[in-house]
C-alpha positions as CSV (number, residue, x, y, z in Angstrom):
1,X,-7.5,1.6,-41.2
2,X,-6.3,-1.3,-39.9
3,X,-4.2,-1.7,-36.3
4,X,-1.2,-4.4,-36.9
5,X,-2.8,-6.7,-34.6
6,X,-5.5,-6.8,-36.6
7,X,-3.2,-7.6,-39.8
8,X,-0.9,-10.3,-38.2
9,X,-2.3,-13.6,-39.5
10,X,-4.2,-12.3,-42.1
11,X,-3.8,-12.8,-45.7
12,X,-3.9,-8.8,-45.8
13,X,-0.4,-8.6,-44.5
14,X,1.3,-10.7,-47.1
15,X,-0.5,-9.0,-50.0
16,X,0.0,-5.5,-48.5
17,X,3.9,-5.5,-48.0
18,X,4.7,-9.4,-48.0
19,X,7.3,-10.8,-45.9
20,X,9.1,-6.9,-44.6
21,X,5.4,-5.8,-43.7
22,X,5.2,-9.2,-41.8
23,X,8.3,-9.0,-40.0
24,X,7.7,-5.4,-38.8
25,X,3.9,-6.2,-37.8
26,X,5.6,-9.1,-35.2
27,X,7.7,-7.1,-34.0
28,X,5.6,-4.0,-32.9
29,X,3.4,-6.7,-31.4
30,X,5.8,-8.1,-30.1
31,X,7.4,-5.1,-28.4
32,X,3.6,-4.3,-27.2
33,X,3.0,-7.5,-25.7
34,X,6.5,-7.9,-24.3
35,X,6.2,-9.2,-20.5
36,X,8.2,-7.0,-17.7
37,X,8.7,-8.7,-14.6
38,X,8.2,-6.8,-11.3
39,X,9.9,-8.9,-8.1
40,X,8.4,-7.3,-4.8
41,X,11.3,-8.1,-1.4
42,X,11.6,-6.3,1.4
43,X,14.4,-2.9,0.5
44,X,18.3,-3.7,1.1
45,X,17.6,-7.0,1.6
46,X,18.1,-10.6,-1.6
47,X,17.0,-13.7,0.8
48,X,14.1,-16.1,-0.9
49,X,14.2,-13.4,-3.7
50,X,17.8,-13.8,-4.8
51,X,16.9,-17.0,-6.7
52,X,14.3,-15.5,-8.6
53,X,16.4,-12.3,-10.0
54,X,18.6,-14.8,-10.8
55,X,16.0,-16.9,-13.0
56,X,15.1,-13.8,-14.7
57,X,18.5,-12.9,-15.3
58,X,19.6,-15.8,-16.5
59,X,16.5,-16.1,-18.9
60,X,17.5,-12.1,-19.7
61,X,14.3,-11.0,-19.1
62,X,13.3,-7.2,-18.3
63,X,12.9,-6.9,-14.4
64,X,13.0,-4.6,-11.8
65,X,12.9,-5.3,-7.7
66,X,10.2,-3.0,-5.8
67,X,10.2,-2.3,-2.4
68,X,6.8,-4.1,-0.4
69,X,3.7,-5.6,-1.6
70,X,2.0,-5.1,-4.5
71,X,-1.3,-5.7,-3.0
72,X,-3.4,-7.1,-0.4
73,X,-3.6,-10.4,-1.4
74,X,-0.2,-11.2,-0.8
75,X,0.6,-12.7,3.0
76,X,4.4,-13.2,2.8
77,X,6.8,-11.6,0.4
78,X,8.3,-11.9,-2.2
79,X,6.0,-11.6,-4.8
80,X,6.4,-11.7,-8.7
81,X,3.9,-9.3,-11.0
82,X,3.7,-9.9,-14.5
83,X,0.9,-8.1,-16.2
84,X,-2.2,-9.0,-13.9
85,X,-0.9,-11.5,-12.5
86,X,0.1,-11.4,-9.0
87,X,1.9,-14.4,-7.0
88,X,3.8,-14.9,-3.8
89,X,5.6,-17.8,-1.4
90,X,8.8,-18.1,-3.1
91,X,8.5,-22.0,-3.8
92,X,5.1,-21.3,-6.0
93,X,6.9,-18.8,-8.0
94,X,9.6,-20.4,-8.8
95,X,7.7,-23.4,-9.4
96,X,5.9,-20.9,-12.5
97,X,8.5,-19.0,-13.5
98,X,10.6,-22.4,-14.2
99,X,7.8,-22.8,-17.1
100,X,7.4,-19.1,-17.9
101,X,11.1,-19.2,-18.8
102,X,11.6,-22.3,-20.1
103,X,13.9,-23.3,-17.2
104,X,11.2,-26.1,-15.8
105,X,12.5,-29.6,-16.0
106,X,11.0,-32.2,-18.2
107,X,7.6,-33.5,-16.4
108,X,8.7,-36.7,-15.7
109,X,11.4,-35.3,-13.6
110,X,9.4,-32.9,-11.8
111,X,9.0,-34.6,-8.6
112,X,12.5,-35.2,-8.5
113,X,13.7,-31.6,-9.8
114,X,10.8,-30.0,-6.5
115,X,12.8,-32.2,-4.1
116,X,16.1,-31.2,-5.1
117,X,15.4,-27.6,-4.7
118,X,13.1,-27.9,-1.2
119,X,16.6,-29.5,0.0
120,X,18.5,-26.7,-0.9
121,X,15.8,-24.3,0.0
122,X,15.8,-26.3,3.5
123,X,19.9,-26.0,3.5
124,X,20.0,-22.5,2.8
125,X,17.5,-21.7,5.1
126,X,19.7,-23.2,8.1
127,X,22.7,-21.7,6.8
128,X,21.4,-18.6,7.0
129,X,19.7,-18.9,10.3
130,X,23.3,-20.5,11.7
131,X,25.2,-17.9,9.9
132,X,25.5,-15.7,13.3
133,X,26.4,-19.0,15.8
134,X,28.9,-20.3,13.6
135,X,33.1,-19.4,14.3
136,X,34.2,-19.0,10.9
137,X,33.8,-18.8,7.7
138,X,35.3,-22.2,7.1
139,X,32.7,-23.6,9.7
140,X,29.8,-22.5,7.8
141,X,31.9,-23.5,4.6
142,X,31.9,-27.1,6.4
143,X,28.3,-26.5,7.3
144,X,27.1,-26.3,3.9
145,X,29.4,-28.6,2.4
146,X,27.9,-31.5,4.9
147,X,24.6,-31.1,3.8
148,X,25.1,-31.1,0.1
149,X,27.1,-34.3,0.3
150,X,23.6,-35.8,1.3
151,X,22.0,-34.7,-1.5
């Protein structure tokens, strides 16, 4: 007996059932090697994990956040698992999961695309930190607005 793995890409599978036996052998592998996404933050809270639920909601890929690390070899959360692999430090995974999901930019603008987002990163970051100092909502709105005119 043969497993459909086994049969995809063989000549077995289009003299078996031809092109229906095919298309329902690449499916079920499909479906067996589909990826799941798991993005570990710290519970209640989105910070440097917001943008990468976003990524793989946008690229409508199955995910689901977890509470704490997935393992010792993570220092700082978040972290991404997919299958066996495990990454953190929020630049590093984006900077993979840009490729992963077909978001990356083309490799001549790379440098460029890395600087735009370490300034937003950077802008966020202080945005976030003045978010308590600041009067108003309008102040931080002003904030913001400031530093994304330099970009």
């Amino acid at each position: 007996m043969y497993d459909l793995t086994t049969l995809i890409g063989s000549a077995f599978v289009a003299t078996v059932g031809g092109t229906a036996v095919a298309a329902l052998a690449l499916k079920v592998v499909k479906r067996k090697y589909k990826k799941y996404y798991a993005v570990h933050y710290h519970k209640g809270f989105s910070g440097r994990a917001q943008g990468l639920d976003l990524m793989l909601s946008y690229a409508r890929r199955d995910w689901k956040r977890v509470n704490g690390k997935p393992d010792d070899s993570v220092f700082a959360l978040p972290a991404v698992v997919c299958g066996k692999r495990v990454l953190s430090q929020t630049t590093a995974i984006a900077q993979w999961l840009g490729n992963e999901l077909q978001l990356a930019p083309p490799e001549e603008l790379a440098p460029e695309a890395m600087k735009f987002a370490l300034d937003i990163a950077d802008i966020w970051s202080e945005a976030y930190g003045k978010r308590n100092n600041l009067p108003s909502v309008k102040a931080m709105e002003e904030f913001i607005g400031g530093n994304l005119a330099l970009l």
